[in-house]
C-alpha positions as CSV (number, residue, x, y, z in Angstrom):
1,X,0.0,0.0,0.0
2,X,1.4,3.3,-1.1
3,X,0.7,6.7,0.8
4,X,1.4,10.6,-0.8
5,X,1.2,13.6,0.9
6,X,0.4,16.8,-0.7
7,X,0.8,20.3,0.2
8,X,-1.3,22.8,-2.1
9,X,0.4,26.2,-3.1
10,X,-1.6,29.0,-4.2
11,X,-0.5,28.9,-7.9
12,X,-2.6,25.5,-7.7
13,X,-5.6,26.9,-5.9
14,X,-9.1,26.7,-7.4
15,X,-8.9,23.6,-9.2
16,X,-11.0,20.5,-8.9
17,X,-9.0,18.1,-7.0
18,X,-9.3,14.7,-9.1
19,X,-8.3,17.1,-12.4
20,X,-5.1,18.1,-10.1
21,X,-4.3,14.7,-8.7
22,X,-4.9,13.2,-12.2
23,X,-2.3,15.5,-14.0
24,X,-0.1,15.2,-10.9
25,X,0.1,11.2,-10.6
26,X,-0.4,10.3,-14.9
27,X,-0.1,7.0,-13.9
28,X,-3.7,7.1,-12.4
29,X,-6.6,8.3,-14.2
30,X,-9.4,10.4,-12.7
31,X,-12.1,8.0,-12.6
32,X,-9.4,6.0,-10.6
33,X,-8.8,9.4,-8.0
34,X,-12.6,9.4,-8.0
35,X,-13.2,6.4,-6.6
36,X,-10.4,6.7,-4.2
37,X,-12.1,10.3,-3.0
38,X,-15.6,8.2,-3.2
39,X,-14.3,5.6,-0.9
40,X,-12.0,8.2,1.8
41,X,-8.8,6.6,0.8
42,X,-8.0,10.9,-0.5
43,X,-8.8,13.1,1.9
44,X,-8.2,17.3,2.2
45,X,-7.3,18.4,5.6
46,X,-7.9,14.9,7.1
47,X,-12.2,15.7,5.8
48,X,-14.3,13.5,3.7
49,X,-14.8,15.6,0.4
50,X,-16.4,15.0,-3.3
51,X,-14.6,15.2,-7.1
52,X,-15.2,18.5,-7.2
53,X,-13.7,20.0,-4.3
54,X,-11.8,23.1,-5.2
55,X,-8.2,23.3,-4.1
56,X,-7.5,26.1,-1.3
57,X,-3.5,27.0,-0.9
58,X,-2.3,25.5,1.9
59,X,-4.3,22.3,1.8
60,X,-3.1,19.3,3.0
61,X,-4.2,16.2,0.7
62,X,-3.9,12.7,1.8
63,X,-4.0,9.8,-0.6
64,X,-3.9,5.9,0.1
65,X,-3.2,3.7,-2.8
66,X,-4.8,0.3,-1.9
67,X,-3.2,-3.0,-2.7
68,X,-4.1,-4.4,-5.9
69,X,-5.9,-7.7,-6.3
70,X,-4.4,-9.9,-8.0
71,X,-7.2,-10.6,-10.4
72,X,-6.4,-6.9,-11.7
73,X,-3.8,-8.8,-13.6
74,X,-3.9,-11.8,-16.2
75,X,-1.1,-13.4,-18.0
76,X,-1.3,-13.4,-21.5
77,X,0.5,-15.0,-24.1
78,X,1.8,-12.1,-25.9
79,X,5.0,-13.1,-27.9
80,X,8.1,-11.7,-26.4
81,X,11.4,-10.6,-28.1
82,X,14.2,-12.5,-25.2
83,X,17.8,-11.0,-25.6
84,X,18.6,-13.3,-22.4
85,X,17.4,-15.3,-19.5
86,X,18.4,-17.4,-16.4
87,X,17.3,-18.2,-13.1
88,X,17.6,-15.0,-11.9
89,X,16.8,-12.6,-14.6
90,X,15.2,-11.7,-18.4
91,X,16.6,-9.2,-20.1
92,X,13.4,-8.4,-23.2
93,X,13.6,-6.3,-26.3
94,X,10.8,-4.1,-25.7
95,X,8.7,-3.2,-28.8
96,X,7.9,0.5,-29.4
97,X,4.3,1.1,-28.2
98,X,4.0,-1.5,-25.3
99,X,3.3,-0.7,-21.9
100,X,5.3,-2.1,-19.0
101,X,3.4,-2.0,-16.7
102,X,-0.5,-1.9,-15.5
103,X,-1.6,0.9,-13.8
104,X,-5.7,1.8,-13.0
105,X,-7.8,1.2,-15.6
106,X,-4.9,-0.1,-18.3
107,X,-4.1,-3.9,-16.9
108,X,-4.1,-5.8,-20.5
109,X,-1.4,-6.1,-23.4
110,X,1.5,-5.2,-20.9
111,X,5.1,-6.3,-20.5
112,X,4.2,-7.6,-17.3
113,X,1.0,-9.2,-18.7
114,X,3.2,-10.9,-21.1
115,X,6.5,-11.5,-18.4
116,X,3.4,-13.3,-16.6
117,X,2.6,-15.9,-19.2
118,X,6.2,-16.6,-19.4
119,X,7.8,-16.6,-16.2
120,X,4.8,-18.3,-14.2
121,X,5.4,-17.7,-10.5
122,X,8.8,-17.3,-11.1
123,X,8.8,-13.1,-10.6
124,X,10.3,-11.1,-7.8
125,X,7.4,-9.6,-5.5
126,X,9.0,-6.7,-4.2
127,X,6.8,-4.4,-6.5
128,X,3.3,-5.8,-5.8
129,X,1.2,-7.7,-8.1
130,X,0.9,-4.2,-9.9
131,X,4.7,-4.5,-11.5
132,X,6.4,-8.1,-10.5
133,X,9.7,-8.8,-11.5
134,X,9.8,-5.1,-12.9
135,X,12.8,-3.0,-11.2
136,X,13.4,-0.3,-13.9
137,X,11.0,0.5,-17.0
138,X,11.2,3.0,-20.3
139,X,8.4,5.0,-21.7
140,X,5.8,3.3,-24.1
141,X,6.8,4.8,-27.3
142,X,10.7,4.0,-26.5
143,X,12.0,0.7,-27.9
144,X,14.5,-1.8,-26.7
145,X,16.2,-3.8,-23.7
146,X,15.5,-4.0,-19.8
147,X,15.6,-6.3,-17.6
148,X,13.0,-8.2,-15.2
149,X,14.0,-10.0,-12.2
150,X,12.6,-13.0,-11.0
151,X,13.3,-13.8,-7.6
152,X,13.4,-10.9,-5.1
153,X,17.4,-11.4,-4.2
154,X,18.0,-10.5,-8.1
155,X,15.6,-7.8,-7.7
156,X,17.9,-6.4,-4.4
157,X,20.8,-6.6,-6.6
158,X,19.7,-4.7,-9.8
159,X,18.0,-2.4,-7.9
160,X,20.9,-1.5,-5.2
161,X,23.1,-0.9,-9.1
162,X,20.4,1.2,-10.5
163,X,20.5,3.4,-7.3
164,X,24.6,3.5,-7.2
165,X,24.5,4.3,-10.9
166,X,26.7,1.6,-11.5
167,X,24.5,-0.3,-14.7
168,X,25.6,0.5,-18.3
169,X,22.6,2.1,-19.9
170,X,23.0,3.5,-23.8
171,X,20.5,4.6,-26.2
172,X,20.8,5.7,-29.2
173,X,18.2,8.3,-30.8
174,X,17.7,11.2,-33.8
175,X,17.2,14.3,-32.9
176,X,16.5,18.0,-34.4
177,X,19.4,20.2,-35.6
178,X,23.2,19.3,-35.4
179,X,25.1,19.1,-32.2
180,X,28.2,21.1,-32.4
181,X,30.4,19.9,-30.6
182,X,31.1,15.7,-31.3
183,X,30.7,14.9,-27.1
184,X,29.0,16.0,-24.1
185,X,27.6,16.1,-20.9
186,X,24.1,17.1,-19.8
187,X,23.7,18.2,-15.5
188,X,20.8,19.7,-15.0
189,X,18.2,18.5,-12.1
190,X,14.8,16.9,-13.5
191,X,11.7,17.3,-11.4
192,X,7.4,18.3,-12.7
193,X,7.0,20.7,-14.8
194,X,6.0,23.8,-12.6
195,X,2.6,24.3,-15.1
196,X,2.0,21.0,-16.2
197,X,2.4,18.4,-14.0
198,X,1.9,15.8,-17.0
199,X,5.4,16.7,-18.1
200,X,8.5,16.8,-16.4
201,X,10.9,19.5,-16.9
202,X,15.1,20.7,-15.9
203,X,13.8,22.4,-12.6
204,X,17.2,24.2,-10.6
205,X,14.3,24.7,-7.3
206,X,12.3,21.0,-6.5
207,X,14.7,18.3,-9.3
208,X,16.7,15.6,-8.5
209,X,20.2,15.4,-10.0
210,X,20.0,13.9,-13.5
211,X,23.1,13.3,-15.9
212,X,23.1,12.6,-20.0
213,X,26.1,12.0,-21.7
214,X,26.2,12.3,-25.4
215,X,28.1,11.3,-28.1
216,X,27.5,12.1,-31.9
217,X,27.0,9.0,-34.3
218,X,26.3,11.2,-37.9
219,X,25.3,14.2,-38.5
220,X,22.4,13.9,-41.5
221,X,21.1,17.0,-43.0
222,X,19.5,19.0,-40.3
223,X,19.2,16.1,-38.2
224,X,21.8,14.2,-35.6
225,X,21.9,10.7,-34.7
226,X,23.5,9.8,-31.3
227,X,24.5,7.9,-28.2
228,X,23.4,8.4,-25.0
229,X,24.6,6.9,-21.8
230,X,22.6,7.8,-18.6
231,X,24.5,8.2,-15.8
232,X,20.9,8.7,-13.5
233,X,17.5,7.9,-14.0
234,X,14.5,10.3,-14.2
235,X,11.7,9.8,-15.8
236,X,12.0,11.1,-19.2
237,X,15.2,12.1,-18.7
238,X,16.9,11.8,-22.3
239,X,13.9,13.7,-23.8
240,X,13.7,16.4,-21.1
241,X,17.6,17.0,-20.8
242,X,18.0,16.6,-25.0
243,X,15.0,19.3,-25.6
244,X,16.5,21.2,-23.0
245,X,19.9,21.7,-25.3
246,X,17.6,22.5,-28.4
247,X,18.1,19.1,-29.3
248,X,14.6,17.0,-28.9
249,X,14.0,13.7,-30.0
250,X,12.3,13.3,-33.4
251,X,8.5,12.2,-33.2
252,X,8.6,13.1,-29.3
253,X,4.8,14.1,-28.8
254,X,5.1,15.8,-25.6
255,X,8.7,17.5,-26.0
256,X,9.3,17.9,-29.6
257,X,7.9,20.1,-31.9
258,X,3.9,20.0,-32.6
259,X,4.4,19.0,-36.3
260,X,6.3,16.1,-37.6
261,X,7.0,16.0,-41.3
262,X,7.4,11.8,-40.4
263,X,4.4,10.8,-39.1
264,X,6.7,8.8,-36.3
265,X,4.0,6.3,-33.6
266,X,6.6,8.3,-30.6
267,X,10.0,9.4,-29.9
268,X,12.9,7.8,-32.2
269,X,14.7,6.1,-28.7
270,X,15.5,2.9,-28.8
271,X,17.6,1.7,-25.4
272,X,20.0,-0.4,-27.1
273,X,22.6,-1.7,-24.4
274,X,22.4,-2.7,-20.6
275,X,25.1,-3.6,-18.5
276,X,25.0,-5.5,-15.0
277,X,27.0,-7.3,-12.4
278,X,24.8,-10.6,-12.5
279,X,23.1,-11.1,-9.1
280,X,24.5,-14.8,-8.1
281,X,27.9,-14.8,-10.8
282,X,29.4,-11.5,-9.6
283,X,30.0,-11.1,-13.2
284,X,29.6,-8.5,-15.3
285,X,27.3,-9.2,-18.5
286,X,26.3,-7.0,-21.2
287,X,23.7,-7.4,-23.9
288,X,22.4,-5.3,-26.9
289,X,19.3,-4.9,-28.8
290,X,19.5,-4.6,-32.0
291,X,18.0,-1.4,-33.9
292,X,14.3,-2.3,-35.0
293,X,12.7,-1.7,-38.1
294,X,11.4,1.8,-37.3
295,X,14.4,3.2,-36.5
296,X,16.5,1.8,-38.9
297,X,13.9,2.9,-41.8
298,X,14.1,6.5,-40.5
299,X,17.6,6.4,-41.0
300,X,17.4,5.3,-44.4
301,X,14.9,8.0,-45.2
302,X,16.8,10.9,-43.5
303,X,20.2,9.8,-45.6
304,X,18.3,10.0,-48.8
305,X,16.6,13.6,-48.3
């Protein structure tokens, strides 16, 4: 069971408070934050209130997330793209438009719907029936490797690396206008989007410490194709810190630009290597994913312009 607490400034005053708790938590939709204000599990101020309580500044929301059932989730036999496995861990090649994970009112044709059907009971627990086995993830429209743990030793281990910064994580992706210079380094704190909370944004005040490095692959036309190592984690941090540099990712809906000449299904990312210290060898393993069709095509299109 997971508990928030939020404090309400006056810039957010005078909104409804399932709209504000729906663009603050995306991972929940509002008829999900309605029930949970329909059945006291979000409360203002520790009162009972309805959906369309208006927000004062200095209110003091309270929010339970209750336990999922596990009938919220089914295995399904979705075919899966398996750069490696063991009794420990799967590393999958993610296809661009899959979920990873469930969240309310989105619990078929996930990863972990899929991870399910594979792996059986054989999935680390640490994360709830919600995520199982799933210790790091990448955005829907982002292709490529990650890996799923499946006991919750494994799941210690991968996640203790991911918190040192110690697992190799490279991506490679196209973006807008040419870099100048052939290498770089992106610091520059990630946190919400002080307006909308949907997005996350480089925020010097309330961001946590994020770190891109970049290195250019080809320069084609007006376009750039690169490398990018992460040296932290934050959500959407490659298209956040790469918009941030004038740089955003081709068909990024949210970052890039409103129009795209392409017609791209979501950002041109694909994560393309991860590297770990395996949790019962002590060795260190590294696998790639190969560039899929999309990506590749894109390429091909952009050289011939």
């Amino acid at each position: 069971m997971d508990s928030y607490t939020i404090l309400i400034e006056a810039e957010d005053a005078g909104m409804r408070i399932d709209k504000f708790i729906s663009d603050r938590m995306p991972d929940y939709s509002r008829s999900f934050i309605q029930k949970l204000i329909k059945e006291n599990d979000l409360t203002v101020n520790n009162n009972e209130i309805k959906s369309n309580y208006k927000l004062k500044a200095g209110d003091e929301i309270n929010i339970v997330i209750p336990e999922p059932k596990e009938l919220d989730i089914v295995a399904e036999d979705i075919p899966l793209d398996i750069v490696y496995e063991d009794k420990d861990v799967i590393l999958v090649n993610k296809p661009q438009g899959m979920v990873v994970h469930p969240a309310p009112g989105h619990y078929t044709g996930t990863l972990v719907n899929a991870i399910m059907y594979h792996c059986k009971d054989d999935l680390s627990g640490i994360n709830g029936v919600m995520r199982p086995g799933i210790v790091h993830r990448i955005d829907k429209d982002t292709s490529g490797v990650l890996i799923i743990c499946k006991n919750d030793k494994a799941h210690e281990s991968i996640a203790k690396q991911l918190k040192d910064h110690t697992i190799t994580r490279k991506y490679n992706a196209i973006v807008y206008n040419n870099l100048k210079e052939d290498e770089g380094k992106i610091n520059a704190p990630i946190g919400r989007h002080p307006v909308n909370r949907k997005q996350m944004a480089v925020n010097p005040i309330n961001g946590k410490e994020a770190i891109t490095h970049y290195k250019v692959l080809e320069r084609i036309n007006q376009y750039t194709y690169v490398e990018l190592q992460l040296e932290t984690g934050r959500t959407h941090q490659i298209r956040v810190h790469m918009t941030s540099i004038n740089h955003p990712l081709l068909g990024d809906p949210v970052y890039g630009p409103k129009s795209d000449r392409f017609k791209l299904k979501g950002q041109a990312l694909h994560a393309r290597v991860l590297g770990f210290v395996h949790p019962t060898t002590d060795e260190y393993m590294e696998f790639e994913a190969p560039l899929p069709n999309y990506f590749t095509g894109l390429l091909k299109k952009l050289r011939n312009m």
